[in-house]
N, C-alpha and C positions, 0 to 999 in steps of 0.2 A: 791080910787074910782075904782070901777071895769067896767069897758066896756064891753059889748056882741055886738060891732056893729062886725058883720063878713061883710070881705070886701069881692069883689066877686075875686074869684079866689087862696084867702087864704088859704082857706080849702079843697081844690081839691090839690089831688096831681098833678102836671106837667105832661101832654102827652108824654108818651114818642115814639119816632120815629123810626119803627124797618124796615129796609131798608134792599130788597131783598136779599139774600144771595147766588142765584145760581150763575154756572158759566154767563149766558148772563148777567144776569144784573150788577156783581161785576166787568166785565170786559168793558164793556159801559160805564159804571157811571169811572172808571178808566180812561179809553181812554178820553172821554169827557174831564176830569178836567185838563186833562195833558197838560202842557202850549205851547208842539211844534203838538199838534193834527190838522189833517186837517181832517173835518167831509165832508161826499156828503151823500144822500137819496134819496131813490127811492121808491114809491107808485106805484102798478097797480091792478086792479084788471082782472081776468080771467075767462069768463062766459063759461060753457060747452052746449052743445045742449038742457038740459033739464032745464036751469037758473039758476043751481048752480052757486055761484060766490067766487070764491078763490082769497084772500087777498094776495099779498106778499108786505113786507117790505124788503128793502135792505139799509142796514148801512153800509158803507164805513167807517174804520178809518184810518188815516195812519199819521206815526212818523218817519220821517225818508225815507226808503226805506222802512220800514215794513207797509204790508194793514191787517188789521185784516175785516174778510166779517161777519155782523151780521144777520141771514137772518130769517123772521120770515112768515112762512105759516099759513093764517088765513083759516080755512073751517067754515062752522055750528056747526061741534060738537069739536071745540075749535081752539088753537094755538099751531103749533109745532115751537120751537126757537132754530136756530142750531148760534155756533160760529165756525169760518174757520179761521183758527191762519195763522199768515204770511205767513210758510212755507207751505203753504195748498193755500193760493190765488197763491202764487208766481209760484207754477206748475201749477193751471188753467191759468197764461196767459201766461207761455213759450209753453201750449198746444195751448192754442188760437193762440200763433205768431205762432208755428208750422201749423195749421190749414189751416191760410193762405196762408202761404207758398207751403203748398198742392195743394191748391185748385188752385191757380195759375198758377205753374206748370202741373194740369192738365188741364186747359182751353187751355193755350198754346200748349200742346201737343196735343187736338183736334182741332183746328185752323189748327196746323201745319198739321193734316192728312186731313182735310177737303178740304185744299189747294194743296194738292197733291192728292187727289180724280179727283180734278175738271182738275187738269193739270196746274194749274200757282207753277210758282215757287214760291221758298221759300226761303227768304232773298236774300241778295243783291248780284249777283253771280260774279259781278267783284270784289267785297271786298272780300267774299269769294276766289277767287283764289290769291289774291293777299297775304291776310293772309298763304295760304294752300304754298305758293313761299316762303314766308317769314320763316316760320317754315323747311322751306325746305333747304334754305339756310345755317339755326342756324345748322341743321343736318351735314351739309357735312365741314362747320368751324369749329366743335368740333373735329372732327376727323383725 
């Protein structure tokens, strides 16, 4: 006895499923799967004077001590997608600590002229001398 009942989906061949192949996406779907990943994200969007509004994504992965930065700029006439390897975030934030490091050393140094402008002293001038005795002392016991 011959059957013609076609079942649904027997005669179709199987979908097949062709997954991204650039570097962002192989390195995401990657980092994602990977069982010591710690994922963070970030959405904002940025409006210019004229109501353009620029998209950015930021994907954080990290393994380890290593950060991998996924960063994705949306505008109207499309999406640019950058990947920033460890060794690439790891100098943005030894710049960033340097940064601050800056910037605080020069607050302090306008403090410290600001206070000398006006005529008040500048730190503590008995500890001051008392250090400047101390250092004085180590001098003349070396010798």
């Amino acid at each position: 006895m011959h059957d013609d009942t076609h079942y649904a989906g027997r005669d179709r061949e199987e979908p097949t499923v062709r997954l991204a192949r650039d570097e962002f996406s192989e390195r995401l779907r990657e980092l994602a799967n990977h069982p010591e990943s710690v994922q963070a994200t970030t959405h904002f969007n940025l409006y210019d004077d004229y109501g353009n509004v620029t998209t950015w994504v930021i994907d954080l992965s990290r393994v380890g001590s290593d950060v991998t930065a996924f960063l994705q700029r949306g505008v109207s006439d499309g999406y640019t997608r950058l990947v920033l390897p460890p060794r690439v975030t790891s100098a943005i934030h030894r710049h960033s600590a340097g940064l601050v490091t800056k910037a605080r050393r020069k607050t302090q140094k306008r403090i410290v002229a600001d206070k000398r402008a006006r005529g008040e002293p500048v730190g503590n001038p008995e500890a001051l001398k008392k250090a400047r005795k101390a250092r004085k002392g180590k001098r003349t016991a070396k010798r």
